[in-house]
C-alpha positions, -999 to 999 in steps of 0.1 A, spaced: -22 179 801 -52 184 788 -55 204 752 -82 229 750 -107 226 721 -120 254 701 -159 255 696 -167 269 659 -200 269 637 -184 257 607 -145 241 600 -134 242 566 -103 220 554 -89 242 521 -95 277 508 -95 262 472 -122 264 444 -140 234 468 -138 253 504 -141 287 492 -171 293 477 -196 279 506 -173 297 530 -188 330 506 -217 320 511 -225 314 547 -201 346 560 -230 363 541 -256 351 557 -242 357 590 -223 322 600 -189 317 615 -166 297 595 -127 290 604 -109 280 570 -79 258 579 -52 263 549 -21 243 546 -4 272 525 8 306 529 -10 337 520 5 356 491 -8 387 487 -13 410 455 3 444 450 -30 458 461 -32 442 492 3 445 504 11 476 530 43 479 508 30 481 471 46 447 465 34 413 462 42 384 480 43 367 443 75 354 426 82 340 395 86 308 402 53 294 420 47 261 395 87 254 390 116 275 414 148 282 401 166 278 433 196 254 443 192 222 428 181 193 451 179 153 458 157 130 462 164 113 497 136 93 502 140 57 508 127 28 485 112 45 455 129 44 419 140 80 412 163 83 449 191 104 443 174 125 412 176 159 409 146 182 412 139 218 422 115 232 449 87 258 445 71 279 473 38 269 470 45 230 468 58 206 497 94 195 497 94 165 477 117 152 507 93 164 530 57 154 517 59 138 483 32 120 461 41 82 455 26 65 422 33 35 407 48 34 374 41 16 344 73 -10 350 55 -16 384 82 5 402 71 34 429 88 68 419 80 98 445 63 131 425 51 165 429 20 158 408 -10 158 423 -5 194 446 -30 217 424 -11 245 449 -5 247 490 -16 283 493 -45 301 503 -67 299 470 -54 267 457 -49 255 422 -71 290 413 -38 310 422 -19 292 394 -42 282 367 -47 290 333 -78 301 341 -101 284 320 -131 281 328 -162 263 306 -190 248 321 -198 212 316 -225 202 295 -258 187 302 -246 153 288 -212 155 311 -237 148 342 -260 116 326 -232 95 309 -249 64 318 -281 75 303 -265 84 274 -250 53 269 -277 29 279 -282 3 251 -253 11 231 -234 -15 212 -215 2 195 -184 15 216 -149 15 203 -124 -4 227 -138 -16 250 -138 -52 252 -147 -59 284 -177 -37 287 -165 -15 315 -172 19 299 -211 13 300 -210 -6 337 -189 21 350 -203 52 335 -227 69 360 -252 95 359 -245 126 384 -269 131 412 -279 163 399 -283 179 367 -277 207 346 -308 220 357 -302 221 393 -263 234 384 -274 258 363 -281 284 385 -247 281 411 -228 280 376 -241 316 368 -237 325 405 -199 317 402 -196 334 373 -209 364 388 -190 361 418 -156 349 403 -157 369 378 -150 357 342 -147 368 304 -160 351 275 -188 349 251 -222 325 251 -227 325 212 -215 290 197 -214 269 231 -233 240 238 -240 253 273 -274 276 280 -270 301 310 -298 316 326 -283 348 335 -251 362 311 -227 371 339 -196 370 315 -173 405 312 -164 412 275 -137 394 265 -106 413 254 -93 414 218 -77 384 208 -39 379 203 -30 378 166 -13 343 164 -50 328 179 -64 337 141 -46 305 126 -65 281 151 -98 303 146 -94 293 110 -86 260 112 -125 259 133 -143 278 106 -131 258 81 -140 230 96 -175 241 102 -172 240 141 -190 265 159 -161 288 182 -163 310 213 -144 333 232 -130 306 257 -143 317 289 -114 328 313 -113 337 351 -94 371 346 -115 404 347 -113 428 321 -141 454 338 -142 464 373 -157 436 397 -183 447 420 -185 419 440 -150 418 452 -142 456 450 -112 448 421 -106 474 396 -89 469 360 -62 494 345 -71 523 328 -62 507 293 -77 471 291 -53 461 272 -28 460 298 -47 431 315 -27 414 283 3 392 301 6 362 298 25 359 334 -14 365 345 -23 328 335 7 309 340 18 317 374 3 337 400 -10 369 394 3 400 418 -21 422 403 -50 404 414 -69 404 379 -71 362 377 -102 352 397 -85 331 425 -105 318 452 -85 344 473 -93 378 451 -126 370 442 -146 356 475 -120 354 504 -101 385 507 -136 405 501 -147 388 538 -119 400 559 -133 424 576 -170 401 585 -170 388 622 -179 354 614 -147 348 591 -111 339 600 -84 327 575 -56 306 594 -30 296 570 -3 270 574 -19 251 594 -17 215 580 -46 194 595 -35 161 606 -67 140 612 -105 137 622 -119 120 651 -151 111 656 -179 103 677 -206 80 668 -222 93 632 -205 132 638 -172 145 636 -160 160 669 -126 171 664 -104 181 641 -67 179 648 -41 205 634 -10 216 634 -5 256 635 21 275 616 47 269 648 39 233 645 19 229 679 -10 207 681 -40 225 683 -80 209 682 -112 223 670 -147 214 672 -174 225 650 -213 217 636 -200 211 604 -168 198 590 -162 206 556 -129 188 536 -118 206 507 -78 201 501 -77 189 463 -89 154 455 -59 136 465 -53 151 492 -86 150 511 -88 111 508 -55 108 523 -67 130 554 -101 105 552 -77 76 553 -51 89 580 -86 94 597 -97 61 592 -61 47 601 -60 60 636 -101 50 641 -119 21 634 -150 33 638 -144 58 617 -130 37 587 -161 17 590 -178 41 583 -161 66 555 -151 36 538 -176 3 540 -181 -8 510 -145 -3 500 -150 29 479 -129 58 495 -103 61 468 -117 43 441 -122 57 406 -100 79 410 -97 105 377 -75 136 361 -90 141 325 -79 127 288 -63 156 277 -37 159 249 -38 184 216 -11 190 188 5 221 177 29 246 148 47 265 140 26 291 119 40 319 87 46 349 114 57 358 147 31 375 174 41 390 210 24 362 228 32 374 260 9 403 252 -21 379 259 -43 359 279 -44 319 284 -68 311 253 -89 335 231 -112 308 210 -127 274 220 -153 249 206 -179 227 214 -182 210 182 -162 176 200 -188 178 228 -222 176 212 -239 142 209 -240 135 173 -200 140 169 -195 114 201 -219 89 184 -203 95 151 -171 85 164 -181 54 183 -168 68 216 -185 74 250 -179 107 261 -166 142 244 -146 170 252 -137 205 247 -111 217 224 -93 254 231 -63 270 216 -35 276 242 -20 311 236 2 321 260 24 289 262 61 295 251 54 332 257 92 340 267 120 315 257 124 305 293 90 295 292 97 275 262 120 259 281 101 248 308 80 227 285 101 215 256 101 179 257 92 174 292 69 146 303 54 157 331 57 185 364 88 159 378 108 167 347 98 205 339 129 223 326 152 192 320 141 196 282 170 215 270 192 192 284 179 160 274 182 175 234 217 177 229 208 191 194 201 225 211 235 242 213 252 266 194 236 280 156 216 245 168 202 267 196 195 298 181 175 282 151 152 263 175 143 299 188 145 317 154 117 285 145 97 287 175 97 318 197 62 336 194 53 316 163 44 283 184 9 277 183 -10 244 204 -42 237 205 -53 211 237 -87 196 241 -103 182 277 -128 152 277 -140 125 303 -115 96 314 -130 62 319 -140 56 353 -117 27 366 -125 10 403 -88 1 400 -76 36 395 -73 45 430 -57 64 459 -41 48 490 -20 54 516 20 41 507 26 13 535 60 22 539 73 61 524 59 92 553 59 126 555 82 146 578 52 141 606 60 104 603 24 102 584 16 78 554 18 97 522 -3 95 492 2 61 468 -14 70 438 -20 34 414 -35 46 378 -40 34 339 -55 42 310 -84 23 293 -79 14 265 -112 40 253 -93 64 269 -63 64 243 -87 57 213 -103 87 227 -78 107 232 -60 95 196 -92 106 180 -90 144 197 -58 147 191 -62 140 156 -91 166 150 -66 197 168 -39 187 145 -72 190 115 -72 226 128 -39 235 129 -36 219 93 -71 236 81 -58 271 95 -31 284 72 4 272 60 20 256 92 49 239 92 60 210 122 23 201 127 24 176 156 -2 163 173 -3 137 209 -19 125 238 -9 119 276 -21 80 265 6 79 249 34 90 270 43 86 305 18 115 319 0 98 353 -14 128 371 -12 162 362 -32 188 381 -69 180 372 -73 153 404 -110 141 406 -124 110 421 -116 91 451 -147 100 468 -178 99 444 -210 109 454 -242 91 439 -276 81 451 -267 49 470 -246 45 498 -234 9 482 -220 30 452 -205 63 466 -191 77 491 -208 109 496 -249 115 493 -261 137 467 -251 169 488 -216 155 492 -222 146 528 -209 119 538 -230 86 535 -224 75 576 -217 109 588 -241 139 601 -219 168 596 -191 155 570 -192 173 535 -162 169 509 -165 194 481 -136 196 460 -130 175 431 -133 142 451 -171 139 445 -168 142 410 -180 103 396 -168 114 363 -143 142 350 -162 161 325 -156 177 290 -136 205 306 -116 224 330 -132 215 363 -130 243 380 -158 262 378 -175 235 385 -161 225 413 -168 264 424 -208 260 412 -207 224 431 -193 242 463 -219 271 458 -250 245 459 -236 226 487 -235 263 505 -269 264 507 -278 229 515 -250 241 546 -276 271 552 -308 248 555 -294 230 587 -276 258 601 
């Protein structure tokens, strides 16, 4: 029996900050695009016949019946976990990494979010650009000697200067800004824009004042931290705000996903507004299985629709955009079931290489008084100051970073549950009951101490680029399609933790500069058993030589015609920052590179 094939214009593999944005762009200027999405579509209390979302409270972490872990060979069968509705079973499509006593353990990290609009529907939103130096870390490390831990000279031989710079960014940053839609203020960032696209940002909680001081005091120039929630009505995606502003004020906004539609998913912001233009369609849960190929174009792509029938497509350009991880295993699965085409994603043995999240870490308080902090947005002040050359030099490292206080974490108790000494997403709410200590009176004056007076402040900078840090397919564990999952094998350089040491130390200055706080703490994910996260980059660079990427400066494919990968795969390093707006401003550019061929 022969299956028929669908003829499109354009395919596009996730509906993420990677997929959507060039999908904005080319239903505008006329083109058909099908977006394949392996999620559902939630929809916002606006866009719901009934007046209520599809949104529940549990998108990163459900509450539901406790599970197992059934899958075979990996060190954690038989441990509890919980599902969410926007992640894969763990039973059904886990993440496999290696851990640091050489033993495989299966994980949810990794899945930014299976749902139409990605990781976008359930981040913080934060959302600075990078800086100019971000893109030209090579450069501005040539002829250095002077770098701190690193022994074997890999920071300088692996750094690597971007394809494009600021300058040619520039302009698809102030595009997704505009487009998005995101509050903030310019003043005291080491970024210039050429347009000020920014709505004002609203007034900031009263418990951010402590880490404000703790800045001024020690002379770094602060910012509103840019955030991808509107606070004015959006033209561009038709969006209105309450009548009072300061409604917009809940932290439930940032930290899960939003059924008012006021965080600037990929979805609110420059999906949904296409829904009624001829050239778009949305198909969600639809997991795409593989690519096939002929010769130097992809001809098919293979899916599975929401009934779980095999269905094909054909299109002039295929565009893969399903989160870093993700997309290389679809590149590899590819590859696996086609020689030809594994020779040519993957010659020079680079698909999955260098894979990166970011050094991240930060410290935190307890400060003198309590503050509603669920009457607030993610972050209200950020600096630079950790991100401009002289400081980086100063402190002998290679790279910087951006440092922001985090307001709305611990906004309810059960949110402080979620995070209290847990490790990582496997082990979110298993804090309370690894601390014995938090019963009784014990109980009670852990929440007396901590609710609404918590204060953290985190910081983002580049990881070392490691060829060994890398994505693979696991040769034995599968999916429930019988399909190789992910094997994710990943360290830190030892730069990495003296960066991340010397971040951490200057957040805990601020907390300690910023008033009389008591419990000042300060860490780093070098130095606990973090692997992932959510901020998955790498695995398919692109550069300006096919021996030393994967993709070509427009994030085509070196050996392909009509191949593009735009989420955070084609990042060669991670940045100072969140990444994504920039993976949005990336998708943007490679848009209109899409519009000169078609």
């Amino acid at each position: 029996m022969t299956t028929e094939v669908e003829q499109v214009e354009v395919v596009v593999i996730g509906s993420g900050a990677g997929g959507a944005p060039l999908t904005h762009a080319l239903i505008r200027a006329g083109h058909q695009v099908v977006v394949l999405e392996k999620g559902p579509l939630l929809r916002t209390q606006v866009q719901s016949p009934s007046g209520l979302s599809d949104f529940k409270r549990d998108e990163a972490f459900a509450t539901g019946a406790e599970k197992r872990i059934t899958v075979r060979g990996v060190a954690n069968t038989g441990e509890s976990y919980y599902s969410s509705h926007v992640e894969p079973d763990l039973n059904d499509e886990p993440h496999v990494y290696r851990d640091s006593d050489g033993q495989d353990r299966v994980t949810i990290e990794g899945y930014t979010a299976q749902v139409v609009g990605g990781g976008t529907q359930l981040y913080g939103g934060v959302s600075p650009r990078f800086t100019p130096d971000d893109l030209r870390l090579r450069s501005f490390n040539e002829g250095r000697g002077d770098l701190r831990d690193d022994p074997g000279g890999e920071v300088r031989r692996e750094a690597r200067d971007w394809p494009v710079d600021y300058v040619a960014l520039e302009p698809y940053y102030t595009k997704a800004e505009q487009l998005v839609g995101i509050n903030g203020t310019w003043t005291g960032q080491a970024k210039v824009p050429s347009a000020d696209h920014y709505q004002p940002p609203l007034e900031p909680n009263p418990i951010s004042r402590y880490a404000a001081a703790g800045m001024d005091a020690l002379g770094m120039l602060r910012y509103r931290t840019p955030l991808a929630v509107i606070t004015r009505d959006h033209a561009p995606s038709g969006r209105t705000v309450p009548k009072d502003p300061d409604t917009i004020k809940t932290a439930f906004v940032n930290r899960y996903g939003d059924p008012l539609g006021l965080k600037s998913s990929t979805w609110v912001s420059l999906l949904a507004p296409l829904q009624r233009e001829s050239g778009f369609e949305l198909r969600a849960n639809c997991c795409v299985t593989h690519l096939e190929t002929e010769g130097s174009r992809v001809t098919k792509v293979h899916y599975r629709d929401p009934a779980g029938r095999s269905r094909t497509i054909q299109a002039r350009i295929v565009v893969v955009a399903c989160s870093a991880i993700e997309s290389v295993r679809l590149l590899k699965l590819s590859g696996a079931a086609d020689r030809a085409f594994e020779r040519r994603i993957n010659g020079n043995g680079l698909l999955g290489a260098y894979f990166l999240t970011h050094c991240f870490g930060g410290a935190q308080c307890i400060v003198p008084e309590r503050a509603d902090k669920s009457k607030t947005l993610d972050s209200d002040w950020a600096t630079d100051h950790c991100a401009r050359p002289e400081w980086i030099r100063q402190k002998r490292l290679w790279a910087g970073g951006v440092i922001y206080n985090n307001t709305s974490d611990g906004a309810l108790p059960i949110s402080l549950a979620r995070t209290w000494h847990a490790m990582d997403m496997d082990n979110m709410w298993k804090g309370y009951l690894y601390d014995t200590g938090l019963v009784g009176n014990g109980f009670e004056d852990y929440l007396e101490a901590s609710f609404g007076r918590r204060l953290s402040v985190a910081f983002m900078a580049n990881q070392v680029p490691q060829r060994a840090n890398r994505i693979e397919l696991h040769p034995t564990v599968k999916d429930k399609w019988g399909r190789p999952v992910a094997y994710i094998i990943k360290t830190w350089h030892s730069h990495d933790r003296a960066l991340m040491d010397t971040l951490a130390d200057t957040c805990r200055a601020i907390l300690e500069s910023g008033g009389d706080m008591k419990d000042v703490s300060s860490g780093s994910v070098g130095g606990s058993v973090v692997r992932i996260a959510n901020h998955v980059l790498g695995g398919a660079r692109f550069g300006t030589s096919a021996d030393d990427s994967v993709l070509d400066p427009d994030c085509r494919a070196w050996n392909f015609d009509n191949l593009y990968v735009t989420d955070g795969a084609f990042m060669p390093t991670s940045g100072s920052a969140n990444p994504t707006l920039t993976i949005e401003a990336n998708s943007f550019r490679v848009g209109d590179v899409l519009l000169g061929r078609l």
